[in-house]
N, C-alpha and C positions, 0 to 999 in steps of 0.2 A: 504493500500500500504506500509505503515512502516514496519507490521508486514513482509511482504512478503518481503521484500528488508531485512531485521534484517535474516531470515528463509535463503536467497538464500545467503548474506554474511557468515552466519554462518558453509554451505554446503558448499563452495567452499574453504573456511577457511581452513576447514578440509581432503579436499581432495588435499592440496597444499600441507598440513604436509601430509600426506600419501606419498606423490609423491616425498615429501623432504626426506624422509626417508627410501623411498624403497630399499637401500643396507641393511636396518636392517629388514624390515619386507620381503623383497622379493617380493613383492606384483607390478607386474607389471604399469609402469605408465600410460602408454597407456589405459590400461583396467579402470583405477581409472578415467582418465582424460575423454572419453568416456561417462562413465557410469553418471557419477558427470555432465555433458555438457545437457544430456539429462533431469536428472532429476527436475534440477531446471528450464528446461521450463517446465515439469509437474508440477513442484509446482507453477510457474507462472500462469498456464492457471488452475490450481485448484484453486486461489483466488479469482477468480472471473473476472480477465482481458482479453479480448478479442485479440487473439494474428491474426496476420494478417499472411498470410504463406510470403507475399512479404518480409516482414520484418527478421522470421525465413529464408528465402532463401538470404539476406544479408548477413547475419555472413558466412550461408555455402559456398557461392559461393566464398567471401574474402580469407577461408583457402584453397579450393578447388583451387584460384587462385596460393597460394603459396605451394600447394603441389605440382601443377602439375609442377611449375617452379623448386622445388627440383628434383622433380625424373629425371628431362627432362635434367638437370644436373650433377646428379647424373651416369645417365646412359650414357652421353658424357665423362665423366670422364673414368670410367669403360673401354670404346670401346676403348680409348686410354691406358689405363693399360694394358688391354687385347693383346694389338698388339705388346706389347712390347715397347711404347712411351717413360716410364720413366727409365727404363731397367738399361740406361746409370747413371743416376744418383744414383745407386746400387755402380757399378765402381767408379765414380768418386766420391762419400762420405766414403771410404775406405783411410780414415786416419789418423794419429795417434792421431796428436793432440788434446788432448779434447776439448780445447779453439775453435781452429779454427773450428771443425767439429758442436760443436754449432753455432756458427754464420751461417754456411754454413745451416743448416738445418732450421733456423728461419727464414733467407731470403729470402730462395725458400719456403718453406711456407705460409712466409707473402706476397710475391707475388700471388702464384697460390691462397690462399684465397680471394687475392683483385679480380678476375675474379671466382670463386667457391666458395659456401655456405662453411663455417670452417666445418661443421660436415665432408661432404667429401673431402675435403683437409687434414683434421687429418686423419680420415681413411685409406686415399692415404699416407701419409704422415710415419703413425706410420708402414704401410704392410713394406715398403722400409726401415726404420731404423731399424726395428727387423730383417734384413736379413743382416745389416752389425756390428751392435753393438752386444758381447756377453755376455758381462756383466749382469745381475738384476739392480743390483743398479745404475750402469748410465744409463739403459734404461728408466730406473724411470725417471730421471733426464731430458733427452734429450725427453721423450715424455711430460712430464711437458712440457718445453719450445715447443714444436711446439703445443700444448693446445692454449699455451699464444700468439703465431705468427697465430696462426690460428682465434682466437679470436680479436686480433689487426687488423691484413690485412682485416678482416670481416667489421670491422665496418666504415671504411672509402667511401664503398660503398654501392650501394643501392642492388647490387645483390650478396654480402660477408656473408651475413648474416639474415638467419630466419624475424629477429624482425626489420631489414632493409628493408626486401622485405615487411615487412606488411607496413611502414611508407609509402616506392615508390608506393602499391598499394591504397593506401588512398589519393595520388595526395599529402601528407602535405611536400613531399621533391621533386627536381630534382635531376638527376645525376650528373652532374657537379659541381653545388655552392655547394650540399651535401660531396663531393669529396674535393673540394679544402679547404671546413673547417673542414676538419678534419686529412688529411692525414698526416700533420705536428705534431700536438698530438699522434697520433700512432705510428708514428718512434720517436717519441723521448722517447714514454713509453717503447718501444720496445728497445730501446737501452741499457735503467737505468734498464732495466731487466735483459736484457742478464749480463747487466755487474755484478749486483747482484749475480745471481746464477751461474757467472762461479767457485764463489769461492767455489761451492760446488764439481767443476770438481776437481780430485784429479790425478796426478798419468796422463799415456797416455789412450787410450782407446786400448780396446780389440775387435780388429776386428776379426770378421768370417773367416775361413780358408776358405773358399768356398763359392759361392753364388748359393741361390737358387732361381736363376730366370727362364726365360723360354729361353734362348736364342737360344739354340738345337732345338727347337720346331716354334719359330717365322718364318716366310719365308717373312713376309715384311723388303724387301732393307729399307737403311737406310734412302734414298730422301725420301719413303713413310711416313717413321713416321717421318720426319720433317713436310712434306704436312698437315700428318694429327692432327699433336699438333700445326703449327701455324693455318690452319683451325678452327680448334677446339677453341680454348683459342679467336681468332680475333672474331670469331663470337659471341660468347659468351657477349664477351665486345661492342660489337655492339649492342646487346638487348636492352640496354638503348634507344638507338639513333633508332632503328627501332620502340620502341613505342612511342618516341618522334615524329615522321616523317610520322607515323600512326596512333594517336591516340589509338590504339590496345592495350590489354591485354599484359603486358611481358610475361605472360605464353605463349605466342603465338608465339613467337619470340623465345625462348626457343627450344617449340615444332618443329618448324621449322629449329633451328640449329640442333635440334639431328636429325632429318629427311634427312640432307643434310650427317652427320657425316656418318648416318645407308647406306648412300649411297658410300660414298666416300669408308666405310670400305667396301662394298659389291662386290666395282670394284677389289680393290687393294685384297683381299681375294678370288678371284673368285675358283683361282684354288686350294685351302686350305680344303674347305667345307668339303671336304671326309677323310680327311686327323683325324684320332683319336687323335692324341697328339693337333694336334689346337683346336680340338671340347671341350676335355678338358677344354683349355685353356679358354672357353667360361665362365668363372665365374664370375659375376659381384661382385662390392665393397656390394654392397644391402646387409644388415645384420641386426641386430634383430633391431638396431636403424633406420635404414632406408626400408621405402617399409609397407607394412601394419601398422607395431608400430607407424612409425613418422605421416602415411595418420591418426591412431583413436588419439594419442595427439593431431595434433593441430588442428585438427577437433573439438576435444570433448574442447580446450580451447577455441576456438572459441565459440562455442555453452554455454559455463559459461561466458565469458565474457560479450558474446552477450545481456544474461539474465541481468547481473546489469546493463547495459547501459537500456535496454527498463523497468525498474522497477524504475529507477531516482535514482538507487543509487550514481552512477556515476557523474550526473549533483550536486547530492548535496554537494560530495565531492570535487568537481570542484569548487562552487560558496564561501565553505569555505575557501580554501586553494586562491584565488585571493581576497578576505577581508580579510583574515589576515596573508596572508605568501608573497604573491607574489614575490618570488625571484626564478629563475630560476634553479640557480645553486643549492638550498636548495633541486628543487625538485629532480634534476639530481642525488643528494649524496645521499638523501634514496632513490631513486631505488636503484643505484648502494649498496648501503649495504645491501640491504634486497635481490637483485639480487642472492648476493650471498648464499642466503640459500633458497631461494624460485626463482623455474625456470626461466628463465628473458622472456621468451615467454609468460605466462600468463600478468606480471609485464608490459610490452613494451604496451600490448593491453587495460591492466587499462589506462596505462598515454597516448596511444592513442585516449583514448575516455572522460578522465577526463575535456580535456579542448579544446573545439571546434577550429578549426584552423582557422585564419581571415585572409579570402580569401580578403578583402578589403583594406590593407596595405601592404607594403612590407618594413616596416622597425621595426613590433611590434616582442616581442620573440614568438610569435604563430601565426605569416604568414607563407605562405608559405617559407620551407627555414629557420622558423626562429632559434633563439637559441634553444629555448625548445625541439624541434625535434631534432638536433644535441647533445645536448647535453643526450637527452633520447635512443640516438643510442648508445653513446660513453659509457656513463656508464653502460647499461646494458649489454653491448657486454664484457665489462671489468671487471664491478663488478662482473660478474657470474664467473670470474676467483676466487674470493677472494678463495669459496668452490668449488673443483669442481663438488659438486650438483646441481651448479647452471644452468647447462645446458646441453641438449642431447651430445654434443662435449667433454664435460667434465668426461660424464658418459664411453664415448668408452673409453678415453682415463684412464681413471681408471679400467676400467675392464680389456684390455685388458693386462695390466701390473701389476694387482694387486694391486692398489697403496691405504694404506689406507688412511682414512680422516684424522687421528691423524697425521700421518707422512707428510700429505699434507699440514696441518694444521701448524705444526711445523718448517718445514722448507723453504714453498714457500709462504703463505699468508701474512706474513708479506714484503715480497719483492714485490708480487703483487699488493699491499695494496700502497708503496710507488713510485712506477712505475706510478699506475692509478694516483695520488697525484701531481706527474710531467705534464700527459696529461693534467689533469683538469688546471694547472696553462698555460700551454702553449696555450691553449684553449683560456681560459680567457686574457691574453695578444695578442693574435691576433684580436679577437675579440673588 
C-alpha cells in the first residue's frame, strides 16, 4: 500500500505541474486533469486493492453535485445577459474617473459573486468592461481587480465559489455562520486592495465612443428585466435555505431556479422567438472554461483526489500534521501559498479530506463550522489570487486580456499578497 500511495502521489504530482503550467506547454487542463483522475484508480485496482464501485461513485456523484450547481448557474446568468438585464450597467460604468470606475466595478462584482460562482461573474463581469474601457493597459488593470472582487465576494459564501460549494456539499459548513465569519475579512481585503492598485490608475480613462450592446435588438420592457434579475439573483440566494428546509441536494434547488428563470424568460419572450436579431442574441456566457472543460477538470480532480483518500495517503498526512503542527492558521497559509501556483480546487479537496470533520462538538477548529473550514475557504479563494494560475477564474481572466504572468507577477502579487495578510488578521481578531 506505501508503494501504491508513493506511485499515485507521484502521478498526481505531476499532473498538477502540467496543469500549472499549461500557458507554456498549451497542453489542455481538462484533458491532463481527466486523464490523470482515471488512471491512478487503474493503478489503485492494479495493486492488488479491491475497489468497491459505491465508493468510486462517491467522488463522482460529489463533483457531478457541483457541476450541475455551476452550469445550473451558469446558464441563469446567461438568460439574464441575454435579455439584456445588465445592459444598463454598460451606460452607467461610462466614466471618467479611473478611481471611481474601479470601485464601481469591484463592488458590483463582489456582490453579484457573493450570489454566482467568481468564474461566471468575471466572465459577466470582464464581456461588460471591455465594451466600455479602450485602453490595453487599464483593461489589464480593471480586469485584474474584478479577478480579485470576484474571488473575494466568492469566498464568503457557500455558493460564490467552486471549493465552497465542495465544503457546503460535505455538510462541514452552513450558510449563514459560514457567511457571517467571513464576510468582514473580504471587505476589508477588498478595500486595502482597491486602494493599493488604484495607484497604478494613471491619467482619466478612455471610454468607448459607442456601445456594443444589444439594445436595438432586446424587446423586453424595462419592468421585465427588473422581474427577471430580482427573480433570478433572490432565488439563487434562496438555494441555501431550500436545502436547509429540504434536506435536498443544492444542485436541486439550482436546477429548479433555472427551471423557473427558462420559464419566466419563455412568457416574457413569447412573441421574440421568430424574431433573427433575438435568436442571435441567444449566446450563452459557456466558453472553453465552462461547459464540457470545467464538467472533465473537476471531475477528473475529483477522481485523483478521491484515489489518495481510499489509499490512506490522506489519513496519514492528517494524523502527522495534528502530532506535530496542529495550528490552524499554519494550515490555512500553505494552502493559501501553494494555492497560488497549484489550482486551489484540487488543494480545497486534499484539506477536505486530510482531517475528518467532528460532527461531535461544536466548538473544536474541525466541527462543523469550524475555523479550519473557514479559514480553508478564505485562503484558497484568495491565495489562488497571488498567480493567476491558481484558478479557472484566473485563467479567463488572463487570456482574455492577454495578461502575462511576469507582469502579473510584478505589479499585483505583491498587493495581493498584502491584502490577503489584512483578511487573515481580521479573521483572527474576530475570531
Amino acid at each position: 500500500m506505501l508503494l501504491t500511495s508513493l506511485v499515485i502521489i507521484a502521478v498526481l504530482l505531476t499532473s498538477y505541474l502540467v496543469i500549472s503550467t499549461d500557458r507554456l506547454n498549451h497542453i489542455n487542463r481538462a484533458s491532463v486533469s481527466m486523464f490523470t483522475g482515471v488512471l491512478v484508480w487503474v493503478i489503485f485496482s492494479f495493486s492488488g486493492n479491491n475497489i468497491h464501485n459505491t465508493n468510486l461513485n462517491h467522488y463522482v456523484l460529489k463533483a457531478v453535485e457541483v457541476i450541475l450547481f455551476l452550469l445550473a448557474t451558469n446558464s441563469i446568468i446567461s438568460i439574464m445577459s441575454n435579455n439584456g438585464v445588465f445592459d444598463s450597467l454598460k451606460t452607467w460604468l461610462r466614466m471618467k474617473n479611473a478611481k471611481a470606475l474601479l470601485w464601481s466595478l469591484t463592488l458590483i462584482t463582489f456582490c453579484i459573486s457573493a450570489n454566482v460562482d467568481n468564474l461566471t461573474t468575471s466572465i459577466l463581469m470582464i464581456s461588460i468592461m471591455t465594451q466600455v474601457v479602450v485602453s490595453n493597459s487599464q483593461r489589464a488593470i480593471y480586469s485584474v481587480a474584478i479577478l480579485i472582487a470576484a474571488n473575494l465576494g466568492g469566498s464568503f459564501t457557500v455558493i460564490g465559489d467552486i471549493t465552497n460549494l465542495y465544503l457546503w456539499t460535505h455538510q462541514v459548513v452552513t450558510a449563514s455562520t459560514f457567511a457571517a465569519g467571513l464576510i468582514l475579512p473580504a471587505i476589508v481585503s477588498l478595500i486595502l486592495f482597491n486602494i493599493l492598485v488604484s495607484t497604478l490608475l494613471i491619467g482619466r480613462v478612455e471610454v468607448s465612443s459607442a456601445l456594443s450592446d444589444f439594445s436595438d435588438e432586446v424587446y423586453m420592457p424595462k419592468w421585465q428585466k427588473i422581474t427577471l434579475l430580482l427573480v433570478g439573483l433572490a432565488s439563487i440566494w434562496f438555494v441555501p435555505t431550500f436545502s436547509s428546509l429540504t434536506s435536498l441536494p443544492p444542485f436541486l434547488g439550482a436546477l429548479t431556479v433555472l427551471a423557473l428563470i427558462l420559464m419566466i424568460d419563455g412568457i416574457f419572450n413569447f412573441k421574440n422567438y421568430r424574431n433573427r436579431s433575438f435568436i442571435r442574441r441567444k449566446i450563452f456566457l459557456t466558453n472553453d472554461y465552462v461547459g464540457t472543460h470545467l464538467i472533465l477538470y473537476i471531475l477528473g480532480c475529483g477522481l485523483g483526489i478521491g484515489a489518495l483518500v481510499e489509499c490512506g495517503a490522506l489519513s496519514y498526512i492528517g494524523n502527522w500534521l495534528m502530532s506535530n503542527v496542529h495550528n490552524v492558521y499554519i494550515y490555512g497559509g500553505v494552502i493559501g501559498l501553494v494555492s497560488g501556483v497549484i489550482d486551489n480546487i484540487p488543494l480545497v479537496l486534499i484539506g477536505l479530506h486530510v482531517f475528518p470533520v467532528d460532527f461531535t462538538s461544536s466548538t473544536a477548529d474541525f466541527a462543523v463550522n469550524g475555523l479550519y473550514w473557514q479559514l480553508l475557504s478564505f485562503c484558497s479563494a484568495f491565495g489562488c489570487s497571488f498567480l493567476f494560475i491558481g484558478s479557472l477564474a484566473g485563467h479567463v481572466v488572463a487570456d482574455s486580456q492577454n495578461i502575462r504572468l511576469s507582469y502579473y507577477f510584478r505589479h499585483f502579487t505583491w498587493r495581493v499578497l498584502l491584502a490577503w495578510v489584512a483578511g487573515i488578521v481580521v479573521f483572527y481578531l474576530i475570531h
